[in-house]
BADOFI-586715 format. One record per atom (N, C-alpha, C): residue number from 1; residue in one letter; atom name; x, y, z. Coordinates in nm, 2 decimals. Example, Ala and Ser with C-alpha at 12.3 -4.5 7.8 and 13.67 -1.06 7.14 Angstrom:
2
ZAPA  num  residuo  atomo       x       y       z
ZAPA    1        A      N    1.32   -0.57    0.78
ZAPA    1        A     CA    1.23   -0.45    0.78
ZAPA    1        A      C    1.32   -0.33    0.78
ZAPA    2        S      N    1.28   -0.22    0.71
ZAPA    2        S     CA    1.37   -0.11    0.71
ZAPA    2        S      C    1.29    0.00    0.79
% end
This chain:
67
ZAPA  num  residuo  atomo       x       y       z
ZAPA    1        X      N    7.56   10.66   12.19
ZAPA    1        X     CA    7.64   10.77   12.14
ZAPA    1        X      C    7.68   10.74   12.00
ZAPA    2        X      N    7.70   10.87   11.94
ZAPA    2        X     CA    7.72   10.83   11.75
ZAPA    2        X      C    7.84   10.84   11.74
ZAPA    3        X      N    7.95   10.73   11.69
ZAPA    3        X     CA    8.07   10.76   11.62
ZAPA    3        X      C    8.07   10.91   11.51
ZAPA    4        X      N    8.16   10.95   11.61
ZAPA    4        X     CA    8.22   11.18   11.51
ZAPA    4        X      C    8.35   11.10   11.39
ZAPA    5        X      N    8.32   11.13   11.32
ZAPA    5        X     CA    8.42   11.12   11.20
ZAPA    5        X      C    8.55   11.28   11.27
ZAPA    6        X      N    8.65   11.25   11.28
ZAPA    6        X     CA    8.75   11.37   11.36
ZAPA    6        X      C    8.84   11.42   11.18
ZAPA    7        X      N    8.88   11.33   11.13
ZAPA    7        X     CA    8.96   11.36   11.01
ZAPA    7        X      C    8.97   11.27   10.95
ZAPA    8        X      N    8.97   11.35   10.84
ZAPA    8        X     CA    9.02   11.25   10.63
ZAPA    8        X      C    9.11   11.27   10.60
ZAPA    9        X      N    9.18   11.18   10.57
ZAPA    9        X     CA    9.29   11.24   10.46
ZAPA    9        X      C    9.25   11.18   10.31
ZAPA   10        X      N    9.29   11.24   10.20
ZAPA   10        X     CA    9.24   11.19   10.08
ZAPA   10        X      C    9.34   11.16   10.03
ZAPA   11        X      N    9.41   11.10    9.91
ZAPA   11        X     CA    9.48   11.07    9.81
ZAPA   11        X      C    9.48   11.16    9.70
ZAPA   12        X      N    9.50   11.20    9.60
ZAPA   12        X     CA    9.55   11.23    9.48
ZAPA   12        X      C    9.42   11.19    9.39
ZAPA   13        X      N    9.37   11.06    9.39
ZAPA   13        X     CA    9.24   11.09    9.34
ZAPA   13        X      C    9.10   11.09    9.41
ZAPA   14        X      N    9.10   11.20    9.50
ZAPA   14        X     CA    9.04   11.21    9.59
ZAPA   14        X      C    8.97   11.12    9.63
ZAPA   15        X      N    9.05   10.95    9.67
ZAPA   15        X     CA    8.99   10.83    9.76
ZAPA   15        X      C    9.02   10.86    9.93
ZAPA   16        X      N    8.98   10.81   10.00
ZAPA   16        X     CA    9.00   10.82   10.14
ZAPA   16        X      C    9.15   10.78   10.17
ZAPA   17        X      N    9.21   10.79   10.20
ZAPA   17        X     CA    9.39   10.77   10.28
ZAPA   17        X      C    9.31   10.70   10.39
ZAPA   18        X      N    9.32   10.80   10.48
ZAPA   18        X     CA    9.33   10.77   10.63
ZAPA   18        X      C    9.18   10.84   10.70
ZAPA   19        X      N    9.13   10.81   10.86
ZAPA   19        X     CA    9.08   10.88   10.87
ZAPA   19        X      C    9.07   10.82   11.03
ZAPA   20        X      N    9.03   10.96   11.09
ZAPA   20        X     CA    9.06   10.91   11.30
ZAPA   20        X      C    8.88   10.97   11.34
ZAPA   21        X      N    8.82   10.83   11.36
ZAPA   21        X     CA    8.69   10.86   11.45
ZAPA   21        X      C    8.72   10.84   11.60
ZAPA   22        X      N    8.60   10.91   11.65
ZAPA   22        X     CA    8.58   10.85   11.81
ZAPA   22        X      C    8.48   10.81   11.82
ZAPA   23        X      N    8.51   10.73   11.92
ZAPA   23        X     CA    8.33   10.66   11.99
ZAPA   23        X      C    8.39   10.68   12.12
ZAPA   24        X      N    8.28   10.65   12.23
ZAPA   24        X     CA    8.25   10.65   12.36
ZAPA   24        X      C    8.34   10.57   12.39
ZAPA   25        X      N    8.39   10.43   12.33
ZAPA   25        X     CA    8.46   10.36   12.37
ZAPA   25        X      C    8.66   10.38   12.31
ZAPA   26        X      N    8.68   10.48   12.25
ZAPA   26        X     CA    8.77   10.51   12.19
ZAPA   26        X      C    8.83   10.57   12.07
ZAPA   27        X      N    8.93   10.61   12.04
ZAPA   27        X     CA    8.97   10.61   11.92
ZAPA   27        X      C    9.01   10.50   11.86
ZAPA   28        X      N    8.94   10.53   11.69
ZAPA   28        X     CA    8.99   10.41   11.66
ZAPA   28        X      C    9.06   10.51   11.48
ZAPA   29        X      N    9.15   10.45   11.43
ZAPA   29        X     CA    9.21   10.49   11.31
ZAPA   29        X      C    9.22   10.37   11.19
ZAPA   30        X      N    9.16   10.46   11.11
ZAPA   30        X     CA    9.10   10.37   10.99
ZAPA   30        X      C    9.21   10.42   10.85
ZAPA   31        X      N    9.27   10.32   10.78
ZAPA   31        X     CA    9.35   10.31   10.66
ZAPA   31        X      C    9.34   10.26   10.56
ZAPA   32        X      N    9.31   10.29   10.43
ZAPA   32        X     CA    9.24   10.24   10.31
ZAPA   32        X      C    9.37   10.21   10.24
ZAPA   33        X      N    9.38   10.08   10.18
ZAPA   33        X     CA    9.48   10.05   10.08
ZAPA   33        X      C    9.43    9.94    9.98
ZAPA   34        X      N    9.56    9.94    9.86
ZAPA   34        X     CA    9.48    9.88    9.76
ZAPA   34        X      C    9.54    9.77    9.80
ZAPA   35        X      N    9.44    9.62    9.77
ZAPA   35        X     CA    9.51    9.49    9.80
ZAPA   35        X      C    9.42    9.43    9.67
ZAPA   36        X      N    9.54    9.38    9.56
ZAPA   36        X     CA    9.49    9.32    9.50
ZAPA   36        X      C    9.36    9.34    9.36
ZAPA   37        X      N    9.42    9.48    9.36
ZAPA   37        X     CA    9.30    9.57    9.29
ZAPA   37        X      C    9.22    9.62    9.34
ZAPA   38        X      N    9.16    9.59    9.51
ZAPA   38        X     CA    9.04    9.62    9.55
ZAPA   38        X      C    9.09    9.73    9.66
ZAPA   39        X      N    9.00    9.77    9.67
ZAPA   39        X     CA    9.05    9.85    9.85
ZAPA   39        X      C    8.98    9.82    9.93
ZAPA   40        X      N    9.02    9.85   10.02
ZAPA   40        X     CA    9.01    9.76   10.21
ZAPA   40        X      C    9.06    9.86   10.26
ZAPA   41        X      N    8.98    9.89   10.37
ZAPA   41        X     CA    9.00    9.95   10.50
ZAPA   41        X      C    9.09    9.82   10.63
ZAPA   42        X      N    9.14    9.95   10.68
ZAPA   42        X     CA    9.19    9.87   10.80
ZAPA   42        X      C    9.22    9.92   10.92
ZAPA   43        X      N    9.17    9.88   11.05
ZAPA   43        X     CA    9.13    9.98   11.18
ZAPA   43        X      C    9.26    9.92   11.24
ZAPA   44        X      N    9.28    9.99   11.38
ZAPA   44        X     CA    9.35    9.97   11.51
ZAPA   44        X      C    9.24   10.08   11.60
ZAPA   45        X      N    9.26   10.00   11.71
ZAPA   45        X     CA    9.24   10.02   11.82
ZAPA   45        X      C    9.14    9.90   11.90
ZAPA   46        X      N    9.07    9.96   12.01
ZAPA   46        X     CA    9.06    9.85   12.09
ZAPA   46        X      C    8.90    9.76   11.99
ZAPA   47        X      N    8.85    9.62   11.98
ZAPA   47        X     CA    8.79    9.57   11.92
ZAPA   47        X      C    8.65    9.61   11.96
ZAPA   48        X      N    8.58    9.65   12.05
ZAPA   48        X     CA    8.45    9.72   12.07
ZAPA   48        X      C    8.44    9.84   11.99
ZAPA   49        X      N    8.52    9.95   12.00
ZAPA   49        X     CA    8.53   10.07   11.92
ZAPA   49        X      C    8.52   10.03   11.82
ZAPA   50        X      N    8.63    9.96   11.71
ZAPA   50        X     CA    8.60    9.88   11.65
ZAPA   50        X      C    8.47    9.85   11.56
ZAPA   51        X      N    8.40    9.81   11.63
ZAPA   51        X     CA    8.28    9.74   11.60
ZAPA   51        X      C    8.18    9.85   11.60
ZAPA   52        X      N    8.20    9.94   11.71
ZAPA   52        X     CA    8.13   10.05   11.67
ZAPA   52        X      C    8.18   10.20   11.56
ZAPA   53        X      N    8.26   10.13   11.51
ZAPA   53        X     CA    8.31   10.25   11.41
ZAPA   53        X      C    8.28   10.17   11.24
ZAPA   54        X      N    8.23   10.07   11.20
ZAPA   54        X     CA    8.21   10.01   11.13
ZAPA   54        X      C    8.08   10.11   11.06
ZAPA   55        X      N    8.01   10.16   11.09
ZAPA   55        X     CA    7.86   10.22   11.03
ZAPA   55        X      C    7.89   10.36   10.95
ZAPA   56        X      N    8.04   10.45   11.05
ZAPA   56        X     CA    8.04   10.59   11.02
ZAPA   56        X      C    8.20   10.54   10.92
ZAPA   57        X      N    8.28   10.42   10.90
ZAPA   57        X     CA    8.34   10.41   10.78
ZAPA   57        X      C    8.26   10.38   10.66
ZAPA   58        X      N    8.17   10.28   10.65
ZAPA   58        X     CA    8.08   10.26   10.52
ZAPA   58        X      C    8.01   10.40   10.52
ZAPA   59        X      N    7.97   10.52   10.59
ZAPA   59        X     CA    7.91   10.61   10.56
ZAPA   59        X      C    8.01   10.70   10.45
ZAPA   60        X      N    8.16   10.71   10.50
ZAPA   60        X     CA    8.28   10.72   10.49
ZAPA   60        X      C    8.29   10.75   10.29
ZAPA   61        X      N    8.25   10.58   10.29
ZAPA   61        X     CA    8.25   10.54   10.20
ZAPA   61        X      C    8.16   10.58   10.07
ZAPA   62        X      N    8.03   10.59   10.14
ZAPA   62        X     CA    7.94   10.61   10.05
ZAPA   62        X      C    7.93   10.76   10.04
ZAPA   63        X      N    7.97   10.84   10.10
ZAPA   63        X     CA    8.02   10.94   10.02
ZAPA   63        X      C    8.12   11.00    9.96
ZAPA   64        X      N    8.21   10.90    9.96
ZAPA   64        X     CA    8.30   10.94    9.82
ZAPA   64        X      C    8.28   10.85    9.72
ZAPA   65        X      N    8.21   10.79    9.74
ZAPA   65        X     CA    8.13   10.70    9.59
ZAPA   65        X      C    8.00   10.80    9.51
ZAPA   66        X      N    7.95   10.91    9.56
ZAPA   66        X     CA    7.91   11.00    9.52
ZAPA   66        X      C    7.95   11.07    9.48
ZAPA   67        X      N    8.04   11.13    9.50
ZAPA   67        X     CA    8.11   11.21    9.43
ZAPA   67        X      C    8.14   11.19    9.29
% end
């Protein structure tokens, strides 16, 4: 089953904020902040989802690096 991207929130320079997927095994909610210059994501929920939500945040990613 394919991790659904549910919602984005964006920031001011249109970077990703926040954003709530599901998988089969849960929801999981993902939070971008800057640490240190860089940005980093950061999940909660259970660690299987987790792991399966890892593919549709780097997709996440790679389209707002297109833009």
């Amino acid at each position: 089953m394919k991790t659904r991207i549910v919602a984005i929130t964006f920031d001011r320079k249109e970077q990703p904020l926040r954003a709530t997927l599901h998988t089969h095994l849960g929801p999981v909610k993902v939070v971008w902040r800057d640490v240190c210059g860089d940005r980093c994501w950061f999940t909660s929920g259970i660690l299987d989802a987790k792991k399966l939500a890892v593919p549709a945040i780097e997709r996440i990613e790679r389209r707002v690096s297109q833009l």
